[in-house]
N, C-alpha and C positions, 0 to 999 in steps of 0.2 A: 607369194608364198604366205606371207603375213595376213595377209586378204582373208584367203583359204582358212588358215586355222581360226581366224575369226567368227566365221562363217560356221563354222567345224562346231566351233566350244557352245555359239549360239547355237545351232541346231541340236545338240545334247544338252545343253541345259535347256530346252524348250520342251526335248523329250521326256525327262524326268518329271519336271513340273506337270507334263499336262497328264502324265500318270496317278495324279491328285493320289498318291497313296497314303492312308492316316483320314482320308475325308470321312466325316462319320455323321450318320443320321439318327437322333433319337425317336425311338416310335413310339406311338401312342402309352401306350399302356405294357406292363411288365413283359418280358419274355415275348413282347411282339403278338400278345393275346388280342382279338380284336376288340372285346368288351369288358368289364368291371360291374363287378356285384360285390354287393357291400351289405351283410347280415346285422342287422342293430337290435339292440334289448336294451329296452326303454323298463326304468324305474328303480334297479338295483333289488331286483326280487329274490328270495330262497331260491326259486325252481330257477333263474341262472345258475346257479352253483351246483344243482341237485340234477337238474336233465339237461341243461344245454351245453353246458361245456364238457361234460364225456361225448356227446355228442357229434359236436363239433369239432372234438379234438380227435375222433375214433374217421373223420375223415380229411382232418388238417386243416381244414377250414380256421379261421382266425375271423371273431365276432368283435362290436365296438359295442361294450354292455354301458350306456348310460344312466347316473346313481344320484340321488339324494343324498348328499356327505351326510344331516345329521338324522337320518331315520336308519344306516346300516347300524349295527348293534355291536358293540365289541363282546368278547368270547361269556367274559363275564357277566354281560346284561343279558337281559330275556327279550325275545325279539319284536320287533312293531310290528303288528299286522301282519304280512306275509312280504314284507322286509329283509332282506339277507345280514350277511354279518360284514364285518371288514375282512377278517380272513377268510373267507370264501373268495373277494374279491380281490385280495391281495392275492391270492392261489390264482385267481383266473388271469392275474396281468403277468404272474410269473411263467403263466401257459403260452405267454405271444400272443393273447388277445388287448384291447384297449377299455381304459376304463373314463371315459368321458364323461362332462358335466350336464346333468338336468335341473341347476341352480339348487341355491340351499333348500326352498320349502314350495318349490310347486308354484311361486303365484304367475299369473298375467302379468308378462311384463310388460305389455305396453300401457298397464294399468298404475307402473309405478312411477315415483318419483322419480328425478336423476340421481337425485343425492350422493353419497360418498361411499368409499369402501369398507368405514365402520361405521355406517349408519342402518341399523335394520329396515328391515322392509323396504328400502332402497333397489332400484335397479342396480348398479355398482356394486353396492356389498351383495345382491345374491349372483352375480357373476362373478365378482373377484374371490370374495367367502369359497365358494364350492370350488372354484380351480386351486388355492392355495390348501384347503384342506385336504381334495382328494393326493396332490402333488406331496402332503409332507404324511399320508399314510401309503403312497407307492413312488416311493423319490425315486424309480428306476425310468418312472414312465415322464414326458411330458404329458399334462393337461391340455392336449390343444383342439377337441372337438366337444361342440357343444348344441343339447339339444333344447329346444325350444318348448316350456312346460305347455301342452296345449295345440304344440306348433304353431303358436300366435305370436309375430315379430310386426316391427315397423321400421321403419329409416331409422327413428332414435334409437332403438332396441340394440339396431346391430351397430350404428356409430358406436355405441355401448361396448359389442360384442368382439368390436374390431380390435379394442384396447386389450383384450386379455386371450384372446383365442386366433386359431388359423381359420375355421370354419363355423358353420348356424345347421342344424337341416329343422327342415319343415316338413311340411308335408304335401304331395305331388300327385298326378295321376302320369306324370311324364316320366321317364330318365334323365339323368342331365349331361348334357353335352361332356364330350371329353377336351374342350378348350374352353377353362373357365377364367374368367378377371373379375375384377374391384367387387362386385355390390353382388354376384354372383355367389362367393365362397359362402355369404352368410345368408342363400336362401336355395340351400342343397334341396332336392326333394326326394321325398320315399314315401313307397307306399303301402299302403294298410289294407290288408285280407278281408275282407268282411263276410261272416260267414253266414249262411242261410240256415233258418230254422226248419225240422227238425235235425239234431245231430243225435240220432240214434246210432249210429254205426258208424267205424271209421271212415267206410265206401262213400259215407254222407259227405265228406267232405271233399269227393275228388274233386267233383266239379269245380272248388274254386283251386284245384291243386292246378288243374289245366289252366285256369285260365291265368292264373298267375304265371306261369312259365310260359304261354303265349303272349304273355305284357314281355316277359322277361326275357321271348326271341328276339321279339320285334326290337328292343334295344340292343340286342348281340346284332342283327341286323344293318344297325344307324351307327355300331360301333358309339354307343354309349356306356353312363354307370349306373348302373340300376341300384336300388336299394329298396330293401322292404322294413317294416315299424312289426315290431313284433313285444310284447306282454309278455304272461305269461304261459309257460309249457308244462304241459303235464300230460301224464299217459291216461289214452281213451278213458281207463275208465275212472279217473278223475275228473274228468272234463265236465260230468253234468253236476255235480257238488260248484264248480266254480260258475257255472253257469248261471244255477239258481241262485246263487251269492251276487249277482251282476255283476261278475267279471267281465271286462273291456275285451272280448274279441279272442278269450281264450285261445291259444295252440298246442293242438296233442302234438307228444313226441311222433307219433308214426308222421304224422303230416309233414311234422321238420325233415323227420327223416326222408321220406318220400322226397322232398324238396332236395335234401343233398347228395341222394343218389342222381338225379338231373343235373344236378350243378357239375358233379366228380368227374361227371360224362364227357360234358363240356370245357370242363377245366385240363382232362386227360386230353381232348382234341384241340386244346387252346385257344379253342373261343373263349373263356372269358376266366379274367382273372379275377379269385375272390378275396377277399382283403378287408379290413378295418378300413373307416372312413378315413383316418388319422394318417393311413400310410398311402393311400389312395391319394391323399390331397396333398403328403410330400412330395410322389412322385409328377403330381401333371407341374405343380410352380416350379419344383424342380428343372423339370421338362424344360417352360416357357421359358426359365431364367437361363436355363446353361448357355454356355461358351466354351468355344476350345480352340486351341493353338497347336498346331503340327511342328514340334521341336525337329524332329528328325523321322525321312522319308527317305528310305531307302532299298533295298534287295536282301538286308539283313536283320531290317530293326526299324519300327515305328514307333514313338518316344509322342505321346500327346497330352496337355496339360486342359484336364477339364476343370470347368469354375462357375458359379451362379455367385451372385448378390445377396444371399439368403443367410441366415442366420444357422451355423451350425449348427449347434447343440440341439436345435429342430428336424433341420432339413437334412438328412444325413442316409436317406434309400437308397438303394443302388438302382441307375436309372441303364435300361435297356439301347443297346444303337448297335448298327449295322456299321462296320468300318470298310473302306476298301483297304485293299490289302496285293499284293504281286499273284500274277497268276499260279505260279510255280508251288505255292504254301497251300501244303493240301489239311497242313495241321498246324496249327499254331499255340503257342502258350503267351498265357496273359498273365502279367503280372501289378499289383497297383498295390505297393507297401508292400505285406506280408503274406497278401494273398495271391494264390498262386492259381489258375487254371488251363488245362490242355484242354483245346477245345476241335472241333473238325470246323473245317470251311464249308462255305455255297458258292456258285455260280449262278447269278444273278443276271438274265440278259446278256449273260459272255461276259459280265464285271463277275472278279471273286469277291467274296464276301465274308467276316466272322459276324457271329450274333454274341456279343460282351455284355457284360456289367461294367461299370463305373459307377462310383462315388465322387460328386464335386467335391473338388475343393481337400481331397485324400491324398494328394499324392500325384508323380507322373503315373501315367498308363503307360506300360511295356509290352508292345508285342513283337514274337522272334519266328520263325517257322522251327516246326520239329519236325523229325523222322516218323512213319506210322513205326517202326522198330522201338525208337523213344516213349512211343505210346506205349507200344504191349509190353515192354518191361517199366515203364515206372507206373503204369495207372489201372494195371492188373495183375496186382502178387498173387504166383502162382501155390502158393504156401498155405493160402486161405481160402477157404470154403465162403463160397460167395453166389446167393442167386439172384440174378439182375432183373430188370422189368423187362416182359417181353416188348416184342416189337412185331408189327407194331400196335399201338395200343391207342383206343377201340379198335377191332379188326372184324371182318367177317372178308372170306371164309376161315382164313386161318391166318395163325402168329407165329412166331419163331419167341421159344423158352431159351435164356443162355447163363449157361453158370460154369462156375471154378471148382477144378477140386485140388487140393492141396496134393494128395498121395491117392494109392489106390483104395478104393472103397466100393461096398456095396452101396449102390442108388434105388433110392425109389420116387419119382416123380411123379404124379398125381391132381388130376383135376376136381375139384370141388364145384357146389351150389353154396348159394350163402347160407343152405341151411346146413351146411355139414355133410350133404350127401355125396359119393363118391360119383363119377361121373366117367372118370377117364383114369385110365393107367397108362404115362409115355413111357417108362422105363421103369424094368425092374431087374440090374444084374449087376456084376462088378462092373467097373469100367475107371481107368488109369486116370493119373491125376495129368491138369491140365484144362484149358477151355472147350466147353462140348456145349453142343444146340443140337435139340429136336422141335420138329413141325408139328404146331396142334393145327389141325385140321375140321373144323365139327362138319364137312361132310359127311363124316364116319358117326357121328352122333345127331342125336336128334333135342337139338338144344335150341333152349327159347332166349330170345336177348335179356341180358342183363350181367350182374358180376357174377364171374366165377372167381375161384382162391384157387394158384394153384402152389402145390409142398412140394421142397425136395428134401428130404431124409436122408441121415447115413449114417449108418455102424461101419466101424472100421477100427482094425489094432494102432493105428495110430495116435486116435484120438483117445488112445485107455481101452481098456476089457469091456465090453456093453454100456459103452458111454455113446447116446443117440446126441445127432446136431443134424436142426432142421431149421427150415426158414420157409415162409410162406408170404407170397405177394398176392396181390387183386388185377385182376383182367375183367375189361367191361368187352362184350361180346354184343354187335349190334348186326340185326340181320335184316 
């Protein structure tokens, strides 16, 4: 009898164990995107401040603008050249972009001395100089990427570079791999547009529009990080003024733009994630360094403590991974400190699966199963007027729109062109408060690929006498 129960407690404890619940895999790149692209602005120029960051902000994108500390101008000076200011670039790091070091004054450093960090024209002082100055006019950010004036580095450069920074980039005609170590971080590469003469017309420039985003499949392809060198931006018809000035490789707005409607594309399908170098090169050391420990594995609760070697107050992303978890959790809620998320599960080869964030070194991770009932009452108040992203997105032939209405209201739903022009009407009548989806369809229309906007609208006595609440999203349409 004793035998038996022996036999018994070993066979259930074998069973538990080999349910590896809590096992958890980090992947590549954020959100499980298969590649990375990294937008950089090299010089600390006006036209960062003036075209790229509405820009880039107008599609969420997040750029690593690399600056000269003593040629940016404070409010009260008159500017260098075509120079920006410190609060232009203060504003841009308070936008969630990066503001990295291109040393104090431009020179060749492998041309310099080693010398010390208050000795001018020193290697040392324009490395250490330009990270402590940019660091105490934006203390929010760390200084930890850094670009090469020239993209001319050598072994002593970056012995150099290692002392004060996480990263180097240079310049490449390759991507760089997505597992990087030692002598790698400080010879990142990216590449530079070069553009063919004449530029008379915007169309002049498609050619290298293409072939830049065919460099740029072929690393969404190898599951790489792409990065392009970019100057300055201005609209077409600036572009020949800077031209004839011998500006370096000028970039019209439409052309960036053109380039981040391709990217939106990709970033909406999850191929590739776009990012600052700075946060890019958190997440992969992040990556390589993590560790974790399974506290508790069970049918009710997964308890896991993730950790890296790394220095907080740097390394601090939240790094993407796949956990196993009990068949039965068709939803789960994550918890790690204060932050809270319900998330839905996968089925993965018959393993189930959640797709989390974690922070090393924050705290335990908590994961519990919910009810879908726990869902639709805590993570859709029906109270609020809410229009979600459809789904799914990019689509061709068609999507599903879904939105909330608090009370009864009249609705008007509506398809757009990005120029404003009407396209489609899904709905125009009362209709009761609560969650409601209709099917766009463009069999019914004759629509070319790209973004459409689409509005929902509503008057309603609820909301006050002729008081309008509308909300408009973006849908890319590929056919």
């Amino acid at each position: 009898m004793i035998k038996r129960l022996i036999i018994l407690f070993l066979t259930i404890t074998y069973f538990a164990s080999a349910q590896n619940y809590g096992t958890l895999s980090f992947t590549n790149y954020a959100d499980d995107r298969k590649a990375a692209f990294s937008l950089t602005f090299d010089d600390g120029l006006l036209t960062h401040s003036t075209n790229v960051k509405p820009l880039l902000n107008q599609y969420g994108f997040k750029g690593t603008f690399y600056v000269l500390p003593p040629y940016l101008a404070e409010d009260n000076q008159p500017l260098i050249w075509r120079y920006g200011r410190w609060s232009d670039f203060q504003m841009i790091a308070a936008d969630g972009h990066e503001v990295g070091s291109h040393t104090m004054n431009h020179d060749t450093l492998p041309n310099l001395d080693w010398g010390n960090i208050n000795s001018p024209g020193t290697l040392l002082y324009e490395l250490y100089q330009s990270k402590l100055f940019i660091e105490q006019k934006i203390p929010s950010q760390k200084c930890i990427s850094l670009n090469y004036p020239y993209t001319l580095h050598n072994s002593l450069v970056d012995s150099a570079a290692k002392l004060f920074y996480e990263n180097g980039r240079t310049l490449g005609q390759t991507a760089n791999d997505s597992v990087l170590s030692g002598n790698d971080w400080f010879s990142l590469k990216a590449k530079v547009v070069e553009f063919s003469m004449p530029r008379d017309s915007v169309d002049d420039d498609l050619g290298e529009l293409y072939s830049f985003i065919n460099w740029l499949g072929n690393a969404v392809t190898k599951k790489q990080w792409g990065m392009i060198i970019i100057h300055d931006v201005v609209p077409f018809n600036e572009l020949q003024s800077l031209i004839n000035n011998g500006i370096y490789e000028p970039v019209t707005n439409e052309w960036l733009g053109w380039l981040c409607d391709w990217l939106e594309v990709k970033s909406l399908n999850k191929e590739i994630w776009v990012e600052t170098v700075g946060n890019i090169t958190r997440y992969i050391k992040e990556r390589e360094a993590a560790a974790y420990q399974i506290l508790t594995s069970n049918n009710q609760l997964i308890e896991i403590n993730v950790t890296d070697n790394l220095d907080n107050e740097i390394y601090n992303y939240p790094l993407t991974a796949y956990v196993k978890i009990p068949e039965s959790w068709h939803y789960v809620r994550v918890q790690q400190n204060t932050r809270i998320d319900t998330l839905p599960t996968l089925l993965d080869n018959s393993v189930r699966k959640v797709l989390l964030n974690v922070i090393p070194d924050k705290g335990l991770l908590n994961i519990t199963p919910v009810t879908p009932t726990d869902i639709s009452t805590e993570d859709i108040p029906l109270n609020d007027f809410i229009l979600f992203q459809n789904y799914p997105n990019p689509f061709n032939p068609e999507t599903n729109i879904r939105y909330s209405l608090g009370s009864r209201e009249f609705i008007s739903l509506k398809v757009y062109d990005v120029l404003g022009k009407e396209v489609a009407v899904l709905v125009s009548e009362y209709q009761d408060a609560g969650l409601h989806t209709v099917n766009f369809n463009t069999d019914q229309y004759n629509l070319s690929s790209g973004i459409y906007l689409y509005r929902l609208q509503s008057v309603g006595e609820s909301y006050g006498s002729g008081s309008n609440f509308s909300q408009t999203k973006k849908m890319i349409y590929l056919r």
